[in-house]
C-alpha positions in Angstrom: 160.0 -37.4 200.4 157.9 -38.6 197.3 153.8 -38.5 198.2 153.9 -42.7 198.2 150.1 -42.8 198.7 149.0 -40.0 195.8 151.5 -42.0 193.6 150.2 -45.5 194.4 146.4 -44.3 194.2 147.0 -42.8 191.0 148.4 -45.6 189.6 145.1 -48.2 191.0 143.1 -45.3 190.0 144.5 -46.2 186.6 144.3 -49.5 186.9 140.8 -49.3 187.5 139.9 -46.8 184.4 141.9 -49.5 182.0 139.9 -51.9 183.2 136.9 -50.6 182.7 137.9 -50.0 179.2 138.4 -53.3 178.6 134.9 -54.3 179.8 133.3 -52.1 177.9 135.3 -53.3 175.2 134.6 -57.0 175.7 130.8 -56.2 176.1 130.5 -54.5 172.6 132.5 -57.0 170.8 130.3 -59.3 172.5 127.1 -57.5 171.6 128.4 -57.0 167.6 129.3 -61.0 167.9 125.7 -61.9 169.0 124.2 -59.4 166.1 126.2 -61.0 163.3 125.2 -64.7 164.5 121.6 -63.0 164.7 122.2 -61.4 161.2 123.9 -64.6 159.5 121.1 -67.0 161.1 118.3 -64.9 159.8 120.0 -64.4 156.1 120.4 -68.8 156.5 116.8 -69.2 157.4 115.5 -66.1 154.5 117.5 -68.3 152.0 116.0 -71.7 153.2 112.2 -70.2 152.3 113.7 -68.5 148.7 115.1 -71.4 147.3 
């Protein structure tokens, strides 16, 4: 008889890790999203005082 327990914790277990992935994924694309604002709102505002 098949181990039902080590095969469903396994599988949560991965669940879990691909989760976490994703987080971690969401948070730097998040934190590059919030740099290039940062970036494009500085370069607005340098351009302002040039010109």
């Amino acid at each position: 008889m098949a181990d039902w327990n080590g095969y469903i914790m396994d599988i949560s277990n991965q669940f879990d890790q691909g989760v976490d992935d994703l987080n971690q994924q969401v948070e730097k694309a998040l934190e590059d999203l919030a740099n290039q604002s940062l970036r494009h709102e500085i370069s607005c505002r340098i351009s302002k005082c040039i010109s």
